[in-house]
Structure formats: structure tokens, C-alpha cells
Steps between C-alpha positions, in 0.01 A plus 500: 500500500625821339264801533438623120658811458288810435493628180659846491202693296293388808748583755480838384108509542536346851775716615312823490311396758798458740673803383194735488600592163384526188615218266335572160808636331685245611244249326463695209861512462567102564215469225660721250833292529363169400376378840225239420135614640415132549768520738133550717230278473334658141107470662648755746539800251326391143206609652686777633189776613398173750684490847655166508291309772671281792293220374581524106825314551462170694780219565303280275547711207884597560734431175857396564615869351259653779613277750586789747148659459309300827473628839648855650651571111201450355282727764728770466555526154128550535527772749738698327420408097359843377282603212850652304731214561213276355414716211896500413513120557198492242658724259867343502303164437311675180769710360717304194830395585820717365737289290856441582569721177287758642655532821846481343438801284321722776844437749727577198330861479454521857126502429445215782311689763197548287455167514332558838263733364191250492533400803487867646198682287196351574269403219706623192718194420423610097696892564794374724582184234465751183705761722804210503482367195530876307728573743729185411453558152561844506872403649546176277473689187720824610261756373634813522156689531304523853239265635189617472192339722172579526321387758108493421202442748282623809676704748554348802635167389867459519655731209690725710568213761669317207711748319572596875640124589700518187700761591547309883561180301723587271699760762436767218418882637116599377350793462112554522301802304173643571412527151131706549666831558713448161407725246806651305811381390690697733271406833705137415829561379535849622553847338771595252729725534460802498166465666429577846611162739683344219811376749295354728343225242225267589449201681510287200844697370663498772449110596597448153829657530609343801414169367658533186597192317373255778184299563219673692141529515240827379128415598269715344167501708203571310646568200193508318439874643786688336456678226585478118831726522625289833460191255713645214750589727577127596498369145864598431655374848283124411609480166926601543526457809665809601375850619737805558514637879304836514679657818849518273609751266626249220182272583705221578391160351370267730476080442125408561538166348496283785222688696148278438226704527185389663153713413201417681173560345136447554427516146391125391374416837143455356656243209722303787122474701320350189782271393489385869163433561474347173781258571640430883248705715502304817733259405916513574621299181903640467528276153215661330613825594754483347394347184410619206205690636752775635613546185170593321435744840836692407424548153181647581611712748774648228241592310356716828813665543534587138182684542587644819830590515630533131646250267884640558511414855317181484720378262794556746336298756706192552151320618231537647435298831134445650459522859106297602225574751533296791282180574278529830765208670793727369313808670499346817875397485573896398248594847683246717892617385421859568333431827823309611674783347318735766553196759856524475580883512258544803734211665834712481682649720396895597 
């Protein structure tokens, strides 16, 4: 009789253990393609913060799909089945399927890459989804003005690891600020001539300027620390689309209108905590998430950020995406991927 063949989302979880590597990207990745996570036996990983067990998994109990899983397969998929590569099997299970029509339209605008987002950020399936769908509809409907995203919640849980993957994703340069040492107008986009440094333009000029016209990435970190007069300086550039080069003498006009802009913000963090415990503390349920519940969180937190920052650059906010706090499981999954993290580095070659 035929051996079964081994299935190859489990082949990749087996073969780390022969190449001493580390196959969680390569999971992730198979995952984010389409690859089935029942592929391996689903009381394996539903469960996912419980090591599967030698025992769990008994001949008497093997399905015709699973027929493979017995014997040396099944003990070593045990062996070498971490925490991550469970927790993604769990969340490629719970996340809602895209739609042919869906897929079609992110490939047509060469969007497709950010499909993998959810299955790369741990624990903020709600921000990557909202991330793709503005971004899609943001190309679908040709609008001439920037994308403008603001990404709301705790520090420390994924916003500058997502607009970060975007720009890897989508093969787009990006450009991070340090917004707490903003003040003036001129500390972003530079002086003007004839003031003292004017040629030399700013970090945020110059990247616009070489960039011109094409698709690229600004992250403003912390962008709840500027000031008043750094905020009226970007409502021009978010509303045309265009800002004039400060280190030429004819301030030469420069295309923004392609360039999303990402600010990060702990402002709202206290509104994302309530909403949370109120409705999916402890619990990982994608479909609610992204329900109508979201929707009444966003609202409120517009209202914050009318208060906060001013209603002329809220209202130039394309939307507002909430990043939440982190179940205990989802903690431990975070612990265990930077520990591997450490794991692999301290394995390299000197």
C-alpha cells in the first residue's frame, strides 16, 4: 500500500527540525497563500497555547484527510509544532475568507502583498484588514489626494511593525519620523530661504522630493506630541496633495499624492481598552471585530481627536484604525517570537 503523502504545511513544521532552521516564515507565508490549516490535525493548534501531546492523536481516531498523521510524522510534528506556527494556524482558521472579487482587485493595483499582513502582526487582525481595504479603495476610486491613516492604541502593539511591513510588502521606500522633538514648521519641512540651512531641507523635504510622483510610505511616530504650528503645516500637503521643495530657489512643486501617510498616536488608547474589555476581552472572535462594533469605536475616537488635535486635521484623516491590548495567550505568543528572535541571531555565524 501507498504511504499517504505528507501534507506540505506539515512538512514545513517537520523540516525545521532536520535543517536546524527556523520555519515560521515559511508557515506563515504558506498560510497567507491559501494553504488550508486543517492541512494538520485541527486539535493540534485550536488550542494553540497547549503543546500537542504524543498521546492526543491515536490510530483509532485518524480521519482519512489525516491519514499521514500516525507514527514518526505524528511524533515529530509534535517535536517541532511551536507556540507561533499554532497561533497562525489558529488565526488563518478564524480570519474571513477574501472573495475572488477581492483578490482580483488587490492584484490589479498591485496591492496583493498586504494580503499577508494578518498572518504576520500578531493580535491586530482588525488594523491590518482596515489598512487593505482603505488602501484598495483608495486606488479603486483614483483619488487624487493622499492617504491618510491613523493608527490609534497602546504603544507597543504593532503600529510601527505594520506601517513598517507595508512598505516591505508593497516594495514601497518608507520613511520613519520621531515626531516628539517636532515643534515648528520648519523643524519638519525645513527653513525657507533666505534663512540660515534653507538648501539643506529636512528629512521629510528631502524624501519627498526624491519620491516625487511615486508610491512611498511617511510614518509619523507619536504624532500626538507635535505641536499646533507642525499640524497646520501638513494641512495643505493632505488636502492638494502637493508641497513645493524648500532647498530650490523657484520652490519647485513636488507630487505628494501617492505618498499614504501613517500617524501613530496614543491618543484613544483608553477608549480602544474600554470598548475591549467591554466586548472581546479574553476572547479571539475575528467576525465580531470586525462588525459593527468597530464602527461605533471609530466614531468615538473622532470625536477624541477633534478635541485633541483640531477639527481641520481630523477631518483630513482618511480613517482612523484601532490597534487592541493583547490577550494573556497572545502575550505569550509575542514572549515566545522574540525569544526565538534572540535564539536565532545568537545561532549565526561570528
Amino acid at each position: 500500500m501507498e504511504r499517504p503523502r505528507l501534507p506540505l504545511l506539515a512538512y514545513c513544521v517537520i523540516s525545521a527540525e532536520y535543517k536546524v532552521s527556523d520555519s515560521n516564515d515559511c508557515l506563515s507565508t504558506l498560510l497567507a497563500m491559501g494553504t488550508s490549516p486543517h492541512n494538520i490535525p485541527e486539535d493540534m493548534w485550536y488550542n494553540y497555547i497547549d503543546t500537542p501531546k504524543k498521546s492526543s492523536y491515536t490510530a483509532n481516531r485518524v480521519t482519512k484527510s489525516h491519514s499521514w498523521c500516525t507514527g514518526d510524522f505524528h511524533e515529530a510534528l509534535c517535536r517541532n509544532f511551536n507556540l507561533l506556527q499554532r497561533y497562525w494556524c489558529k488565526v488563518a482558521f478564524l480570519l474571513p475568507q477574501k472573495t475572488p472579487r477581492q483578490k482580483q482587485i488587490a492584484a490589479a493595483f498591485d496591492l496583493s502583498p498586504l494580503l499577508e499582513i494578518p498572518h504576520q502582526i500578531i493580535s491586530q487582525p482588525v488594523a491590518a484588514t482596515f489598512v487593505h481595504e482603505w488602501l484598495t479603495s483608495h486606488a479603486l476610486h483614483h483619488v487624487q489626494t493622499p492617504l491618510v491613516l491613523l493608527f490609534s492604541g497602546p504603544s507597543g502593539h504593532g503600529k510601527t511593525e505594520l506601517a513598517i511591513r507595508m512598505g516591505q510588502l508593497l516594495l514601497v521606500p518608507l520613511l520613519k519620523i520621531d515626531c516628539t522633538q517636532l515643534r515648528h514648521e520648519s523643524d519638519f519641512f525645513g527653513a525657507r530661504a533666505p534663512y540660515q540651512g534653507w538648501q539643506a531641507g529636512s528629512q521629510l523635504n528631502n524624501f519627498l522630493a526624491d519620491h516625487s510622483g511615486k508610491r512611498a510610505v511617511v510614518f509619523l511616530d507619536e504624532f500626538e506630541k507635535t505641536t499646533a504650528d507642525v499640524h497646520r503645516s501638513l494641512l495643505l500637503i493632505l488636502d492638494e496633495g502637493s508641497c513645493k521643495d524648500r532647498r530650490t530657489n523657484d520652490q519647485k512643486q513636488l507630487d505628494c499624492s501617492k505618498i499614504i501617510w501613517v500617524l501613530a498616536s496614543n491618543l484613544g488608547d483608553e477608549i480602544i481598552q474600554k470598548h475591549w474589555n467591554d466586548n472581546q476581552a479574553g476572547k479571539i472572535d475575528y467576525h465580531q471585530l470586525l462588525s459593527n462594533s468597530t464602527d461605533v469605536l471609530q466614531h468615538k475616537l473622532e470625536r477624541n481627536f477633534y478635541t485633541k488635535l483640531g477639527a481641520p486635521l481630523t477631518d483630513r484623516l482618511s480613517a482612523i484604525i484601532p490597534f487592541f491590548p493583547f490577550s494573556a495567550e497572545e502575550q505569550a505568543v509575542i514572549a515566545f517570537k522574540f525569544m526565538r528572535k534572540l535564539f536565532n541571531e545568537s545561532h549565526k555565524p561570528i
